[in-house]
C-alpha positions in Angstrom: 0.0 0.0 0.0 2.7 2.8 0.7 4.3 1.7 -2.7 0.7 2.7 -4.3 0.2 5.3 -2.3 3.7 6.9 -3.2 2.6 7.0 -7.0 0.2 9.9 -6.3 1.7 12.3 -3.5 0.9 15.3 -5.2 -0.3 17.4 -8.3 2.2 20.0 -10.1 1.8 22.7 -11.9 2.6 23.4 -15.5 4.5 25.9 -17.6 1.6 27.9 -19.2 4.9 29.5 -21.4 3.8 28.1 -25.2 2.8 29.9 -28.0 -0.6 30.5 -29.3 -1.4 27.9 -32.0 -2.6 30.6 -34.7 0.5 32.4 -35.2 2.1 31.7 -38.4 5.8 30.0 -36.9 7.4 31.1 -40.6 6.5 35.0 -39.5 10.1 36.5 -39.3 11.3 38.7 -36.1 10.7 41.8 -37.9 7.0 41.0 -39.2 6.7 39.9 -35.4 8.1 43.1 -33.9 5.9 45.0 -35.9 2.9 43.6 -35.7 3.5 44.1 -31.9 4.3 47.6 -31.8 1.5 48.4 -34.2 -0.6 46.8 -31.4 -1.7 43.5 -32.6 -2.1 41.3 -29.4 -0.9 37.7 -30.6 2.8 39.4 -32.1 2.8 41.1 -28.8 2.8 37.3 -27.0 4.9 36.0 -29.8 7.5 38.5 -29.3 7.6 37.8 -25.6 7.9 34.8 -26.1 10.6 34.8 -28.3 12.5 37.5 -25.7 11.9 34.7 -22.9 13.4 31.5 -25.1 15.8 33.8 -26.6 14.8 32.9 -29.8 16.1 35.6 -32.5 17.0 37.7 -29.7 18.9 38.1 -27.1 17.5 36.4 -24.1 15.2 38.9 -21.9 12.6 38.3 -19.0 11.7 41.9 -18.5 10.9 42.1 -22.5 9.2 39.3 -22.2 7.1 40.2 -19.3 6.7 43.6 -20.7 5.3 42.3 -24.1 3.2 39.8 -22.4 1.8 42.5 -20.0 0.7 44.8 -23.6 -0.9 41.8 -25.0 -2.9 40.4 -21.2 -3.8 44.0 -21.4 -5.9 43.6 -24.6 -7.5 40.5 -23.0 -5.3 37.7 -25.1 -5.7 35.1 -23.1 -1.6 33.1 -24.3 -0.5 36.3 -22.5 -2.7 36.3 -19.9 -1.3 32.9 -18.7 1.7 33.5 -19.4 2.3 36.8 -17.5 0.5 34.8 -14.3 3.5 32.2 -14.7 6.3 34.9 -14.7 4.2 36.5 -11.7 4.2 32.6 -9.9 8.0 32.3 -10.8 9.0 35.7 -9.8 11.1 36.8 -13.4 11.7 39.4 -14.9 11.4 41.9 -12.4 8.2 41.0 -11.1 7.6 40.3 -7.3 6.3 36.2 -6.7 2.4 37.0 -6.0 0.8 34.1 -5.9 -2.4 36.2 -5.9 -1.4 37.9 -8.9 -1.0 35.1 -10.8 -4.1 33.3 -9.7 -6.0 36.3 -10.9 -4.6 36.4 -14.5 -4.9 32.6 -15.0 -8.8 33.5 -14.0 -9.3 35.8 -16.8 -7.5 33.2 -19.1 -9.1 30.3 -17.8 -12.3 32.1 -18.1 -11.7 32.5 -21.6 -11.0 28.2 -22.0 -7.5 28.1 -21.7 -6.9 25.2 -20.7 -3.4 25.6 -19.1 -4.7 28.5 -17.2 -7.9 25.9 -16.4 -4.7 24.1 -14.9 -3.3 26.0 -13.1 -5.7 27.4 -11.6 -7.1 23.9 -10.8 -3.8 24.2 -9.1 -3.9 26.9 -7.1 -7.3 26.1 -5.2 -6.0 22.8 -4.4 -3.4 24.3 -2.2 -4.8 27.6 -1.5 -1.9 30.1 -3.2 -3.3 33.2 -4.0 -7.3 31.9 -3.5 -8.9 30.1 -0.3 -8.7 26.6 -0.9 -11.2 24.7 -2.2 -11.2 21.3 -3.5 -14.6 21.2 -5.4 -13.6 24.7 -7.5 -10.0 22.7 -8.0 -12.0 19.8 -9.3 -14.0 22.1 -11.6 -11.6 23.7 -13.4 -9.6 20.1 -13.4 -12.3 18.6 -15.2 -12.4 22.2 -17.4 -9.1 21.3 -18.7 -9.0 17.7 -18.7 -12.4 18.6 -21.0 -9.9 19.8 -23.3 -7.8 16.3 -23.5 -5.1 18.0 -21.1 -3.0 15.0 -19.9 -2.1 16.4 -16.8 -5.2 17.9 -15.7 -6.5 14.1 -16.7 -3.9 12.9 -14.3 -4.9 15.2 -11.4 -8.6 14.2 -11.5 -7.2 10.4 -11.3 -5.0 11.6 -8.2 -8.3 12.7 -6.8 -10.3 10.1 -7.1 -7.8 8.0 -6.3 -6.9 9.9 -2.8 -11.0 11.1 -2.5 -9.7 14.8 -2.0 -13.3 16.5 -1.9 -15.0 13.6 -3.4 -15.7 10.1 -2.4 -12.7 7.8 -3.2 -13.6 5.7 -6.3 -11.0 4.1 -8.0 -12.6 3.1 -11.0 -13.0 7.2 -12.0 -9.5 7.1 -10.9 -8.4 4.9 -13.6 -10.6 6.1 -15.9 -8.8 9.5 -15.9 -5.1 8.1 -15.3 -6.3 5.9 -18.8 -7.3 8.7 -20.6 -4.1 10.4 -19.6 -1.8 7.4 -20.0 -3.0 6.9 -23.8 -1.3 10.7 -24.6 1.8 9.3 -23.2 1.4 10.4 -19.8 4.1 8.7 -17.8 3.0 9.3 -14.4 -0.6 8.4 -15.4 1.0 5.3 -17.0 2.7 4.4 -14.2 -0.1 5.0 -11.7 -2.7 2.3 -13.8 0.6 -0.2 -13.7 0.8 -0.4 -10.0 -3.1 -0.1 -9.8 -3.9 -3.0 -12.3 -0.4 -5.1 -10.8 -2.3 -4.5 -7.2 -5.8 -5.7 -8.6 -7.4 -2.5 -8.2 -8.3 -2.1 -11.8 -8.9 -5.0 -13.3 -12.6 -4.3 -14.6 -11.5 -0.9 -16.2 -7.7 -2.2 -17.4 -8.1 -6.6 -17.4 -4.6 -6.2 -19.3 -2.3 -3.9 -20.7 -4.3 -0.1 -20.1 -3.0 1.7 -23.0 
């Protein structure tokens, strides 16, 4: 049992730092730059993004943070998540505020991004920057995990699994870790291994679960 119960001792949080799927990746640095400074809210992400990877430029957080901050501004929801994340880490320039973070992963989440749905998942389940509250964790969990997020998948397994705010069921529990473990979820795979090898998921997972 504590070899099982070692598999699932706690739920991370992701890098929301990845770049919106519409913008055209063959767009040079200069078409970037000035679509950015002619106000266009994606090249404003884009081009903090590439000052945070140091792609094309030299690496910079407070460019990044301050072309994510011009694009969160205009409600662009990449930026907003990825401005809370510099907030959470505490880069370029910026203070760690939890709360601050929390609060710009809302208004992305709010919009259905679903690493802000994530992360703020996240940040109820231990109470940084909002009161905790397992059911509103589990909300925006499944929110994300909607969206065929592996990890927020893999949170709602580690909840059933441990009954954190719900009742413990371990067949939802490896129903999300399966759903998970077939995007190549490692933990999620490893969690249905030791669940089916312990006979705990046999009517879900009879043999091998993805």
């Amino acid at each position: 049992m504590k070899k099982l119960m070692a598999m699932f001792v706690a739920l991370g949080l992701v890098c929301g730092c990845v770049p919106p799927r519409d913008v055209t990746k063959e767009a040079s640095l200069a078409e970037v730059r000035l679509a950015a400074e002619q106000g266009d809210a994606k090249a404003q992400n884009s081009l903090g993004l590439m000052y945070l990877n140091g792609k094309g430029v030299p690496q910079d957080d407070r460019e990044a943070v301050k072309w994510f901050r011009k694009s969160a501004d205009q409600g662009q929801a990449w930026a907003q998540s990825n401005l809370g994340l510099m907030y959470f880490l505490g880069r370029g320039g910026l203070p760690k505020n939890d709360r601050k973070a929390a609060e710009l992963w809302q208004k992305a989440a709010a919009q259905g991004h679903y690493f802000a749905q994530y992360n703020l998942g996240q940040m109820y389940a231990e109470g940084r920057g909002v009161k905790k509250n397992d059911l509103t964790a589990l909300e925006w969990f499944q929110k994300s995990a909607a969206q065929d997020f592996a990890p927020a998948q893999h949170n709602l397994g580690v909840i059933y699994f441990k009954g954190n705010g719900v009742p413990q069921d371990d067949l939802k529990a490896a129903s999300w870790f399966l759903k998970a473990a077939r995007h190549g979820h490692e933990p999620s795979q490893d969690a249905l291994n030791v669940m089916r090898r312990s006979g705990r998921v046999t009517l879900i997972c009879p043999g091998r679960c993805y």
